[in-house]
N, CA, C and O atoms as CSV, one atom per row, in Angstrom:
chain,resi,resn,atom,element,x,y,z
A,1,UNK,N,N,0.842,-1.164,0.000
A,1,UNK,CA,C,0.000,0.000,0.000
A,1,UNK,C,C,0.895,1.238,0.000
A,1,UNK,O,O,1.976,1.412,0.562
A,2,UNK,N,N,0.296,1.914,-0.641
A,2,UNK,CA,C,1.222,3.272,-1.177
A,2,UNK,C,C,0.762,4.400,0.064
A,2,UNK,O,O,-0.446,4.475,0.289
A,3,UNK,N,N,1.765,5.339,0.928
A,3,UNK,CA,C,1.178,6.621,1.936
A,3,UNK,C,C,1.841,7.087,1.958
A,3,UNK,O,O,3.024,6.757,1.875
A,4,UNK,N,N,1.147,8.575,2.141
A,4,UNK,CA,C,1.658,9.930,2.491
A,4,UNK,C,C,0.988,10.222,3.326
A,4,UNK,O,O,-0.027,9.621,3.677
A,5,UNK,N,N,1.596,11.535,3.952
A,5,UNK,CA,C,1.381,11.945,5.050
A,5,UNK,C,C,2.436,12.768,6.053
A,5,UNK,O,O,3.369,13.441,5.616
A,6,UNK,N,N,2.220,12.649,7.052
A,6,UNK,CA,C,2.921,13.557,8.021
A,6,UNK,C,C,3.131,13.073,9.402
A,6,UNK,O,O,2.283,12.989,10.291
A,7,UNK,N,N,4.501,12.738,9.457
A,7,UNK,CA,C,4.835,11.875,10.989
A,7,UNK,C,C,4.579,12.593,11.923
A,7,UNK,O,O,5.318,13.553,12.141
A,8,UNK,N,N,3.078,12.252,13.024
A,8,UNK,CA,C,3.083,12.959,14.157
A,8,UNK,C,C,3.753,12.702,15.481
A,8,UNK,O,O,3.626,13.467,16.437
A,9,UNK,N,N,4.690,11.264,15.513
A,9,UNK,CA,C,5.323,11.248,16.701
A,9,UNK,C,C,5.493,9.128,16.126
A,9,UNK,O,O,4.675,8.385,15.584
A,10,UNK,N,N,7.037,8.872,16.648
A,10,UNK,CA,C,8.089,8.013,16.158
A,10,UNK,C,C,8.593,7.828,17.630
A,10,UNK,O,O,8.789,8.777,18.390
A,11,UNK,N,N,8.817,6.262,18.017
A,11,UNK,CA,C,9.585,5.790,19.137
A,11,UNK,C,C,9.912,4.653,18.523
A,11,UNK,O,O,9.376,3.998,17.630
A,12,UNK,N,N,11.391,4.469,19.487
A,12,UNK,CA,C,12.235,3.358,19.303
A,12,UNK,C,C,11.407,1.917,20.714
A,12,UNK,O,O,11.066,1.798,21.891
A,13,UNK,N,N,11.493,1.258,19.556
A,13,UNK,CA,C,10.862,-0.072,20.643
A,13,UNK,C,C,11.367,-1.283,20.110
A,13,UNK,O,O,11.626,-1.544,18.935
A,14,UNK,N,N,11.500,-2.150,21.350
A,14,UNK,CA,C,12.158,-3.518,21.727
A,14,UNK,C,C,10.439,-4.314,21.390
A,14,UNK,O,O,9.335,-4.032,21.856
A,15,UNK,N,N,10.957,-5.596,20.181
A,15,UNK,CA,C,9.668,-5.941,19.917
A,15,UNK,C,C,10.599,-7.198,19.002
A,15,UNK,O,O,11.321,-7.169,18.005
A,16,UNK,N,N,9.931,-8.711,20.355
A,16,UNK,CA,C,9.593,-8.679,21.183
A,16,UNK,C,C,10.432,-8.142,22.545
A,16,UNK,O,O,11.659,-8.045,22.552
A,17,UNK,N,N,9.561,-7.803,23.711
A,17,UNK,CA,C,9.986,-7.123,24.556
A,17,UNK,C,C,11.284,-8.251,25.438
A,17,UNK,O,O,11.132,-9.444,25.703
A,18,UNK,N,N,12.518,-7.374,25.735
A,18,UNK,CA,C,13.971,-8.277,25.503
A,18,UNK,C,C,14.633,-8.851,24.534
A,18,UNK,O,O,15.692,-9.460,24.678
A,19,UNK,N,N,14.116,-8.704,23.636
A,19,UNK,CA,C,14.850,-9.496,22.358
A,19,UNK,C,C,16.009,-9.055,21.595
A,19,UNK,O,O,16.549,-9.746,20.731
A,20,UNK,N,N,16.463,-7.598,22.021
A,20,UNK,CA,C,17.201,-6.818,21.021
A,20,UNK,C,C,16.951,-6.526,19.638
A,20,UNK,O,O,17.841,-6.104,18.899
A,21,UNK,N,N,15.217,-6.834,19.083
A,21,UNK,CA,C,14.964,-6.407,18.027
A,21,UNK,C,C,14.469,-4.898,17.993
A,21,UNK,O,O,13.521,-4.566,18.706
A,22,UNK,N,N,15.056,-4.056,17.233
A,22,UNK,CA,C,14.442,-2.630,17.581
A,22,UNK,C,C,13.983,-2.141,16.779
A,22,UNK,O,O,14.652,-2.217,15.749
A,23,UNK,N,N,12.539,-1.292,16.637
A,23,UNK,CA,C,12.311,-1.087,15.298
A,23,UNK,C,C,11.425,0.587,15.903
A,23,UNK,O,O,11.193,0.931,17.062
A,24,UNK,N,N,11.172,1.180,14.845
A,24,UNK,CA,C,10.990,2.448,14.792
A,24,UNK,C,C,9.096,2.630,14.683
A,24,UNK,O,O,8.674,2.493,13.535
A,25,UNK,N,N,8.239,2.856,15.549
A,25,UNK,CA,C,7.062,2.342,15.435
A,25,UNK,C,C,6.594,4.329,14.996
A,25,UNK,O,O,7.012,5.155,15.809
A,26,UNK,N,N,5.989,4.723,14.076
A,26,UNK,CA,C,5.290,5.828,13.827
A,26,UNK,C,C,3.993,5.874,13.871
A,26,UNK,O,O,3.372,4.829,13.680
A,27,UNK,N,N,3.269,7.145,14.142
A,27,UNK,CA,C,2.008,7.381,13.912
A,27,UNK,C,C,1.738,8.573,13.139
A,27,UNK,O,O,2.303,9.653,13.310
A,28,UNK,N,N,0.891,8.334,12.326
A,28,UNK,CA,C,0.955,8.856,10.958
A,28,UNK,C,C,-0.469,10.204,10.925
A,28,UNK,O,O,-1.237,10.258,11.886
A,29,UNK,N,N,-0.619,11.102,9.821
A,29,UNK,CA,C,-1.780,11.654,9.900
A,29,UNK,C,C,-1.508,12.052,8.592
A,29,UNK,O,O,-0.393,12.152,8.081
A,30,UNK,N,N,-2.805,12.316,7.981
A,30,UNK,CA,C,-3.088,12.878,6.759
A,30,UNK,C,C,-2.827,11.835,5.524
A,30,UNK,O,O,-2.375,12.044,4.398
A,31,UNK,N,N,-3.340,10.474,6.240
A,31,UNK,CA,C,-3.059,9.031,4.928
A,31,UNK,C,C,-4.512,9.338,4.673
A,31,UNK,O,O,-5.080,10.303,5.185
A,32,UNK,N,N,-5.140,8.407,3.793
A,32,UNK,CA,C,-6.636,8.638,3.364
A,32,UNK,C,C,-7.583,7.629,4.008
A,32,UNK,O,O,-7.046,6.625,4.478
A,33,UNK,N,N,-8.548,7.709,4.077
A,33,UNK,CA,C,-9.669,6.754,4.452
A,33,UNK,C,C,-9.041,5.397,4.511
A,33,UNK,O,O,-8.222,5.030,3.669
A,34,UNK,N,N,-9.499,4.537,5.676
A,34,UNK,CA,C,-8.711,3.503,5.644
A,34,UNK,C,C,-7.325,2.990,5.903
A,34,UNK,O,O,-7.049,1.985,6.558
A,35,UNK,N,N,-6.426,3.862,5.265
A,35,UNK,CA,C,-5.339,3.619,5.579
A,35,UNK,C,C,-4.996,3.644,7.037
A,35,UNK,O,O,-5.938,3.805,7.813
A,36,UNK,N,N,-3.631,3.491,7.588
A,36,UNK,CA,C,-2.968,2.606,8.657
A,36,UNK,C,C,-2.763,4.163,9.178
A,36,UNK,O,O,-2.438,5.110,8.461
A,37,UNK,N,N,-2.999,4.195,10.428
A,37,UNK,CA,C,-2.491,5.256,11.034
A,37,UNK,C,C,-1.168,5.188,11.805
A,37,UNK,O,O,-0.613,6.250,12.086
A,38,UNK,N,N,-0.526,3.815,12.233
A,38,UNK,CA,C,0.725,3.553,13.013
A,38,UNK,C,C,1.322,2.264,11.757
A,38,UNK,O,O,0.680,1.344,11.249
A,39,UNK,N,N,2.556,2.608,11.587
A,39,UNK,CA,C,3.376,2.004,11.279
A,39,UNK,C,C,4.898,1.499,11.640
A,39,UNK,O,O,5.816,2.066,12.233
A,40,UNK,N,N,4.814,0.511,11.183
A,40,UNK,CA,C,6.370,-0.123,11.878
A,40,UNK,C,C,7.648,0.224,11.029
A,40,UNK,O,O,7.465,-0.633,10.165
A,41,UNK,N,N,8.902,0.902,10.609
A,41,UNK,CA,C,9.907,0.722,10.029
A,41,UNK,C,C,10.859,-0.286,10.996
A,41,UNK,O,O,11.028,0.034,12.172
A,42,UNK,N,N,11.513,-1.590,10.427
A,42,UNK,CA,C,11.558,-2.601,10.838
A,42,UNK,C,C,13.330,-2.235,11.014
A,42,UNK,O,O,13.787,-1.400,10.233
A,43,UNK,N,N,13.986,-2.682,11.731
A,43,UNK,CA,C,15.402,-2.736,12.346
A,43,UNK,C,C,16.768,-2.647,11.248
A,43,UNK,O,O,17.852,-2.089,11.416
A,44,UNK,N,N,16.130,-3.604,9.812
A,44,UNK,CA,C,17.298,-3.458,8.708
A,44,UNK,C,C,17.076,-2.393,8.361
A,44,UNK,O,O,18.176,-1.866,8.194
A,45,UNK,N,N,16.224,-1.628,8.109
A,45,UNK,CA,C,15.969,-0.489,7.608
A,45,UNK,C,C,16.393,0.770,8.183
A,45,UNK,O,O,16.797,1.840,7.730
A,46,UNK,N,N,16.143,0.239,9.450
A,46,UNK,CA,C,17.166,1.683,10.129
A,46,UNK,C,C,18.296,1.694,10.288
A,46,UNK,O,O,18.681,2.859,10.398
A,47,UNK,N,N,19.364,0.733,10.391
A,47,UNK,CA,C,20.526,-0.136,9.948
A,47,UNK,C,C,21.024,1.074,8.869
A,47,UNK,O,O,22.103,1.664,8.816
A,48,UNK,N,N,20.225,1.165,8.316
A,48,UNK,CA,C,21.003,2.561,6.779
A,48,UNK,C,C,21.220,3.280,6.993
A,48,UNK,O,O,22.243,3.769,6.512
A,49,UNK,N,N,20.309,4.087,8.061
A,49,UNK,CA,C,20.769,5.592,8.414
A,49,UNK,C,C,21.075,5.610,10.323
A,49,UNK,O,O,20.266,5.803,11.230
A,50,UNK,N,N,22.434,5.348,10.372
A,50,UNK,CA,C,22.602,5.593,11.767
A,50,UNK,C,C,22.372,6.400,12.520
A,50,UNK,O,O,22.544,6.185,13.719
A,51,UNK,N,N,21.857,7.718,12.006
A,51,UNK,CA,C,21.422,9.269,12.496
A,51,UNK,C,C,19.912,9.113,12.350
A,51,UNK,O,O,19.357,10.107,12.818
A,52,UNK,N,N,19.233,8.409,11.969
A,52,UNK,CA,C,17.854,8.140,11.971
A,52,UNK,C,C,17.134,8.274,13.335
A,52,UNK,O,O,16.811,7.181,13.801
A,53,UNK,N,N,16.907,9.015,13.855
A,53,UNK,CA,C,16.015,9.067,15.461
A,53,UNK,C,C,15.015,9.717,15.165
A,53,UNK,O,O,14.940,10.534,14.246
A,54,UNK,N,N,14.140,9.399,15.942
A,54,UNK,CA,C,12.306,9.555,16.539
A,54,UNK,C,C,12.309,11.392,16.139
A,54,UNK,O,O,11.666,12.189,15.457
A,55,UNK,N,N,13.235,11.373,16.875
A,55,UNK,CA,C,13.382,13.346,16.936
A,55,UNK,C,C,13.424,14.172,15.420
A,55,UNK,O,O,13.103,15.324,15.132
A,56,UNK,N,N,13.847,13.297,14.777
A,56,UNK,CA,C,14.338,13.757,13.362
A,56,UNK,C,C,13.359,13.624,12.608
A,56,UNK,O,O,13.291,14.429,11.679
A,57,UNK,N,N,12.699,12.990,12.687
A,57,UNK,CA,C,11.373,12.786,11.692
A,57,UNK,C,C,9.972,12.862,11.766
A,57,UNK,O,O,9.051,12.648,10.978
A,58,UNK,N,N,10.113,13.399,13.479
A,58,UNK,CA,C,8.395,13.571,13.954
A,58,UNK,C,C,8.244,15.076,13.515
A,58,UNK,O,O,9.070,15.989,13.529
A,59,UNK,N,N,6.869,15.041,13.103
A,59,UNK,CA,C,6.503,16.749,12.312
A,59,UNK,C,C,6.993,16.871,10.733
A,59,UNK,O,O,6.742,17.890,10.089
A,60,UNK,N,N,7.883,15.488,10.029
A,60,UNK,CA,C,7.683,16.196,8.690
A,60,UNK,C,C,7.116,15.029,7.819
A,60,UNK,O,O,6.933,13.868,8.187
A,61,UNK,N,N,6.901,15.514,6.720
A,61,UNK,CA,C,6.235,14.901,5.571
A,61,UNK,C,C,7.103,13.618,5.355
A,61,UNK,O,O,8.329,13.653,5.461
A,62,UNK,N,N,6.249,12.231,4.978
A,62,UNK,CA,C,7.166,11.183,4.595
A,62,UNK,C,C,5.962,10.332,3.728
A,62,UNK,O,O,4.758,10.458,3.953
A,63,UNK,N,N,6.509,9.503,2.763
A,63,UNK,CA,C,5.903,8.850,1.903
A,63,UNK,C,C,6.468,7.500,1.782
A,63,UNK,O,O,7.615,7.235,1.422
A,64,UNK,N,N,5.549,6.676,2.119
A,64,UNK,CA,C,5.822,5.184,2.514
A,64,UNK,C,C,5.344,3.882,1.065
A,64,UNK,O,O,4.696,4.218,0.073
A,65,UNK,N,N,5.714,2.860,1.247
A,65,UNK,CA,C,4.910,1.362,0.959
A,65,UNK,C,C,5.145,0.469,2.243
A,65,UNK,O,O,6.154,0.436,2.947
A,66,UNK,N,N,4.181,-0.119,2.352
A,66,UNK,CA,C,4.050,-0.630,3.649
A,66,UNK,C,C,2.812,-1.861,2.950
A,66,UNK,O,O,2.010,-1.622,2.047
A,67,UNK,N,N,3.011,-3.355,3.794
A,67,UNK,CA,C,2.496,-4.439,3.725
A,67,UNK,C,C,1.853,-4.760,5.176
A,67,UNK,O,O,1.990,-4.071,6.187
A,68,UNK,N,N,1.321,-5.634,5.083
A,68,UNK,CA,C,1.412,-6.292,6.869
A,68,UNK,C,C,1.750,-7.337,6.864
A,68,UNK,O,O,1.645,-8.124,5.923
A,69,UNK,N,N,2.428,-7.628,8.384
A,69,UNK,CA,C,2.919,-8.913,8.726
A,69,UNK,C,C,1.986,-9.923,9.082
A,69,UNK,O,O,0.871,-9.571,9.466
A,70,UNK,N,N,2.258,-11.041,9.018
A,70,UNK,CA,C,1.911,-11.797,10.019
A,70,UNK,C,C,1.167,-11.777,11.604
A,70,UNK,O,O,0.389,-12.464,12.265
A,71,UNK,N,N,1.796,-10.776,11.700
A,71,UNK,CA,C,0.907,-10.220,12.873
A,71,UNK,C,C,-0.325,-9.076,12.568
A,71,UNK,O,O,-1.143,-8.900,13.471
A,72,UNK,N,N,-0.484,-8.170,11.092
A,72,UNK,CA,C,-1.763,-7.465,11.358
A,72,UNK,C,C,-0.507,-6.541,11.291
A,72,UNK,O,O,-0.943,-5.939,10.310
A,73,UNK,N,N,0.186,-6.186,11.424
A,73,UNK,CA,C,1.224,-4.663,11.772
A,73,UNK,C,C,1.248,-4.865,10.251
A,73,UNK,O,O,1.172,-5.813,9.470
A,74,UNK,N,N,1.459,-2.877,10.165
A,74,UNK,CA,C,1.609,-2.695,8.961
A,74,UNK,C,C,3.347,-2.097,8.736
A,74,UNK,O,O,3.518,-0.929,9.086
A,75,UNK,N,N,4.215,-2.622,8.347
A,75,UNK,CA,C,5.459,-2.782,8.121
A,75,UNK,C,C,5.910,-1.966,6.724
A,75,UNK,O,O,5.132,-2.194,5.798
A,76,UNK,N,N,6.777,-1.256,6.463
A,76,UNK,CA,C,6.984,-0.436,6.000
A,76,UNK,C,C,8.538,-1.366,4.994
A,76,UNK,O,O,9.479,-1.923,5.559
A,77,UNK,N,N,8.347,-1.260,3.501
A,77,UNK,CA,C,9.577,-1.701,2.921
A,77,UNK,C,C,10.492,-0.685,2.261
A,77,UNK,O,O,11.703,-0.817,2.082
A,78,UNK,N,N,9.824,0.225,1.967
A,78,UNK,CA,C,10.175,1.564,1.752
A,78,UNK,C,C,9.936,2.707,2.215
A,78,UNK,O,O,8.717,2.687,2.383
A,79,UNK,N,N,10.220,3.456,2.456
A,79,UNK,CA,C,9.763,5.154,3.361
A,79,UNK,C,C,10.667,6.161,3.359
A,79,UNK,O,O,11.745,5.877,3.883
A,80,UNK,N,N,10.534,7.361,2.881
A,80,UNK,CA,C,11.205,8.479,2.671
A,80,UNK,C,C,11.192,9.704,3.618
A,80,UNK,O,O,10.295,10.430,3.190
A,81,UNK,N,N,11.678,10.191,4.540
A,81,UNK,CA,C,11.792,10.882,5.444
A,81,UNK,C,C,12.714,12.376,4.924
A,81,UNK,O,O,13.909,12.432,4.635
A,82,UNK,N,N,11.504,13.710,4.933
A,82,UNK,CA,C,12.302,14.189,4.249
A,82,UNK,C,C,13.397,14.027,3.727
A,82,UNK,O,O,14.331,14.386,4.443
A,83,UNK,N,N,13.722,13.538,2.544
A,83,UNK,CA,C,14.780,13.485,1.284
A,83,UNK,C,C,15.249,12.203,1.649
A,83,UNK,O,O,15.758,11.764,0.618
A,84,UNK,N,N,15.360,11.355,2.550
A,84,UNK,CA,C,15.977,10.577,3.010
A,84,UNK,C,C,15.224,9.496,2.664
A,84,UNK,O,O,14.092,9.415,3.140
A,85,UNK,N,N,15.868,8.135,1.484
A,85,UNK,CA,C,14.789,7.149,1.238
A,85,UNK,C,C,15.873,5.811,1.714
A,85,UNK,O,O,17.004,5.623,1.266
A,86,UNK,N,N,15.234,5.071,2.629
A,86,UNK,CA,C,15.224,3.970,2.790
A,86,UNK,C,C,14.826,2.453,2.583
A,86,UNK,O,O,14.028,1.972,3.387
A,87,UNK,N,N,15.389,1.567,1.434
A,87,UNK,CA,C,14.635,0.601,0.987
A,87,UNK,C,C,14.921,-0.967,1.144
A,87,UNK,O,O,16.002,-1.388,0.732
A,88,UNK,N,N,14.036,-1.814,1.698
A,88,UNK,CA,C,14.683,-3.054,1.930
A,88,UNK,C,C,14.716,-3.914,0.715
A,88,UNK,O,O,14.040,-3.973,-0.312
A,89,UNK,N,N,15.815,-4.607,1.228
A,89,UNK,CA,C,16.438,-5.374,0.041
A,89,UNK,C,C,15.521,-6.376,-1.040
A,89,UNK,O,O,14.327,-6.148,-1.231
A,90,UNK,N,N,16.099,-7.279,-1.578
A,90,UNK,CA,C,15.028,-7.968,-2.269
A,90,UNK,C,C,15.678,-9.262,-1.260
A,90,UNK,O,O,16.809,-9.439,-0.806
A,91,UNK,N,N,14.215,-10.170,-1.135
A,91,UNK,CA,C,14.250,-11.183,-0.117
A,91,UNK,C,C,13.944,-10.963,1.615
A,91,UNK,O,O,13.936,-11.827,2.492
A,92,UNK,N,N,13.783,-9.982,1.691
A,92,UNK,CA,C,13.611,-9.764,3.032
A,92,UNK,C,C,11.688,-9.890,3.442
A,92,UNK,O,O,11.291,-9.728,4.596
């Protein structure tokens, strides 16, 4: 699924809780009817940009593709954070 929109607030979370998996959970505004209001950018993905923090990207415009997992979470394979595009590999 294709979104835009505007990051209203991004935290770093341990998921599952102890596991050392960390992933970047957002909540989103201004996607359209239906669409996902919280999304997950998943741990390889932030892996790219080591300066990537919660702080940096809450309040601006970003444009996503995002699937869901297995669990119902909607997971993000691509997402652009002002100018900044992040994309997971093929096979993941």
């Amino acid at each position: 699924m294709h979104l835009k929109g505007i990051i209203q607030s991004a935290v770093l979370e341990e998921e599952p809780p102890e596991s050392g998996n960390i992933q970047m959970v957002v909540r989103v505004q201004g996607v359209g009817p239906g669409q996902p209001r919280r999304l997950i950018v998943p741990y390889d993905l932030l892996l790219q940009d080591e300066d990537l923090e919660p702080d940096a990207v809450t309040g601006r415009a970003f444009e996503a593709e995002a699937e869901t997992d297995s669990s119902q979470r909607w997971v993000v394979t691509t997402i652009a954070f002002a100018g900044r595009v992040l994309r997971r590999s093929d096979g993941s």
